[in-house]
C-alpha positions in Angstrom: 89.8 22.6 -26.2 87.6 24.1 -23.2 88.8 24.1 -19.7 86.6 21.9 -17.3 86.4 23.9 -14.0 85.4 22.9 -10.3 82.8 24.8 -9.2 81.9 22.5 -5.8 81.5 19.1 -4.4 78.4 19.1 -2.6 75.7 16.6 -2.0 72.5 16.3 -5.2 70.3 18.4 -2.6 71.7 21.2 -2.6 73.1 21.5 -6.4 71.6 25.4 -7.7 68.2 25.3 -9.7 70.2 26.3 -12.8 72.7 23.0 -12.8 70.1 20.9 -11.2 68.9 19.5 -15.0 72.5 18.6 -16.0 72.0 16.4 -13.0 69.3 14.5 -13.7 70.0 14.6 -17.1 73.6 12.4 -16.4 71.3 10.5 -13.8 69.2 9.3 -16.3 72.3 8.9 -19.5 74.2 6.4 -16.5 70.2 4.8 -15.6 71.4 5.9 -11.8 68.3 6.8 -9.1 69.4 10.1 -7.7 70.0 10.2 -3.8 69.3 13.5 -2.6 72.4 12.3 -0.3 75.4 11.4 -2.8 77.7 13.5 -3.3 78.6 14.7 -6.6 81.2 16.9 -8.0 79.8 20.0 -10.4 82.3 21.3 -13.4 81.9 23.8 -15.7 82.9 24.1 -19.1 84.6 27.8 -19.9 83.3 29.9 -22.7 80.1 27.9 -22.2 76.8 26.8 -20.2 77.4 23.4 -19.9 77.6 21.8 -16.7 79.1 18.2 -16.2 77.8 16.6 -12.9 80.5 13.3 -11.5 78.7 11.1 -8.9 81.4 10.3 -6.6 79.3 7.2 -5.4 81.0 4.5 -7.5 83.0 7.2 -9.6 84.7 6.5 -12.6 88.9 7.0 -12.4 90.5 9.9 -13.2 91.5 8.7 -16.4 88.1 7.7 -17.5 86.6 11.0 -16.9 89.6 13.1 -18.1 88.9 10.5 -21.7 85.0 11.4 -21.3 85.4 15.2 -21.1 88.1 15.0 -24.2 85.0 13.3 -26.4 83.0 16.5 -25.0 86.3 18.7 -26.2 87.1 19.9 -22.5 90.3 19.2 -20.2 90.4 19.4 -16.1 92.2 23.1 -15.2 95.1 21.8 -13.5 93.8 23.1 -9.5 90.1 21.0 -10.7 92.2 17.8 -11.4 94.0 17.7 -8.2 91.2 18.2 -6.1 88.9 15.6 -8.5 92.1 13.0 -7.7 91.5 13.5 -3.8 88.0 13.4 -4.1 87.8 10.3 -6.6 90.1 8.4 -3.8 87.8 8.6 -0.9 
Protein backbone atom coordinates (compact mmCIF):
# COMPACT_ATOMS: atom_id res chain seq x y z
CA UNK A 1 0.00 0.00 0.00
CA UNK A 2 1.37 3.64 -0.97
CA UNK A 3 1.24 6.46 1.46
CA UNK A 4 -1.05 9.33 0.36
CA UNK A 5 0.74 12.53 1.42
CA UNK A 6 -0.39 16.38 1.89
CA UNK A 7 1.38 18.38 -0.22
CA UNK A 8 -1.08 21.83 0.28
CA UNK A 9 -4.48 23.09 0.54
CA UNK A 10 -4.64 25.89 -1.66
CA UNK A 11 -7.35 27.41 -3.86
CA UNK A 12 -7.61 25.58 -7.99
CA UNK A 13 -5.67 28.91 -9.12
CA UNK A 14 -2.80 28.54 -7.88
CA UNK A 15 -2.35 24.49 -8.07
CA UNK A 16 1.52 24.01 -9.98
CA UNK A 17 1.31 23.45 -13.93
CA UNK A 18 2.51 19.88 -13.26
CA UNK A 19 -0.72 18.79 -10.85
CA UNK A 20 -2.99 21.11 -12.62
CA UNK A 21 -4.25 18.01 -15.12
CA UNK A 22 -4.95 15.66 -12.16
CA UNK A 23 -7.26 18.54 -11.37
CA UNK A 24 -9.30 18.84 -14.08
CA UNK A 25 -9.10 15.39 -14.79
CA UNK A 26 -11.17 14.67 -11.12
CA UNK A 27 -13.24 17.76 -12.20
CA UNK A 28 -14.36 16.19 -15.10
CA UNK A 29 -14.54 12.09 -13.39
CA UNK A 30 -17.11 14.08 -10.42
CA UNK A 31 -18.91 16.29 -13.76
CA UNK A 32 -17.81 19.41 -11.22
CA UNK A 33 -17.19 23.09 -13.14
CA UNK A 34 -13.88 24.14 -11.70
CA UNK A 35 -13.89 27.57 -9.70
CA UNK A 36 -10.62 29.02 -9.92
CA UNK A 37 -11.76 29.97 -6.23
CA UNK A 38 -12.45 26.51 -4.37
CA UNK A 39 -10.28 25.34 -2.43
CA UNK A 40 -8.90 21.96 -2.82
CA UNK A 41 -6.57 19.78 -1.03
CA UNK A 42 -3.46 18.21 -3.29
CA UNK A 43 -2.01 14.55 -2.16
CA UNK A 44 0.58 12.64 -3.43
CA UNK A 45 1.02 9.18 -3.74
CA UNK A 46 4.75 7.94 -2.63
CA UNK A 47 6.94 5.92 -4.93
CA UNK A 48 4.78 7.44 -7.59
CA UNK A 49 3.51 10.52 -9.91
CA UNK A 50 0.08 10.42 -9.19
CA UNK A 51 -1.57 13.29 -7.75
CA UNK A 52 -5.13 13.05 -6.03
CA UNK A 53 -6.90 16.50 -6.00
CA UNK A 54 -10.15 16.66 -2.83
CA UNK A 55 -12.44 19.60 -3.49
CA UNK A 56 -13.18 20.67 -0.12
CA UNK A 57 -16.45 22.46 -1.61
CA UNK A 58 -19.01 19.81 -0.75
CA UNK A 59 -16.13 17.25 0.29
CA UNK A 60 -16.71 13.74 0.78
CA UNK A 61 -16.09 12.45 4.70
CA UNK A 62 -13.02 11.20 5.86
CA UNK A 63 -14.07 7.81 5.64
CA UNK A 64 -15.26 7.97 2.10
CA UNK A 65 -12.03 9.23 0.84
CA UNK A 66 -9.78 7.14 3.12
CA UNK A 67 -12.28 3.91 1.12
CA UNK A 68 -11.56 5.78 -2.37
CA UNK A 69 -7.67 5.99 -2.02
CA UNK A 70 -7.73 2.14 -0.57
CA UNK A 71 -9.42 1.16 -4.22
CA UNK A 72 -6.37 3.35 -5.68
CA UNK A 73 -4.05 1.07 -3.08
CA UNK A 74 -2.95 4.25 -1.04
CA UNK A 75 -3.52 5.18 2.86
CA UNK A 76 -3.48 8.92 4.43
CA UNK A 77 0.26 9.30 6.36
CA UNK A 78 -1.02 9.70 9.74
CA UNK A 79 0.18 13.94 9.98
CA UNK A 80 -2.09 14.16 6.16
CA UNK A 81 -5.20 12.56 7.91
CA UNK A 82 -5.27 14.90 10.77
CA UNK A 83 -5.01 17.89 8.96
CA UNK A 84 -7.62 16.34 5.98
CA UNK A 85 -10.09 15.83 9.30
CA UNK A 86 -9.75 19.67 10.14
CA UNK A 87 -9.95 20.76 6.83
CA UNK A 88 -12.93 18.31 5.79
CA UNK A 89 -14.87 20.01 8.98
CA UNK A 90 -14.85 23.53 7.97
Amino acid sequence: MHAAKLLAITEVKNVPPEIRPFVEFKAAVEERSLDQEEKVALLAIDTTTCYIPVFLKNPPGLDDLEKDLAKQDAKLTYDSREVLARALKK
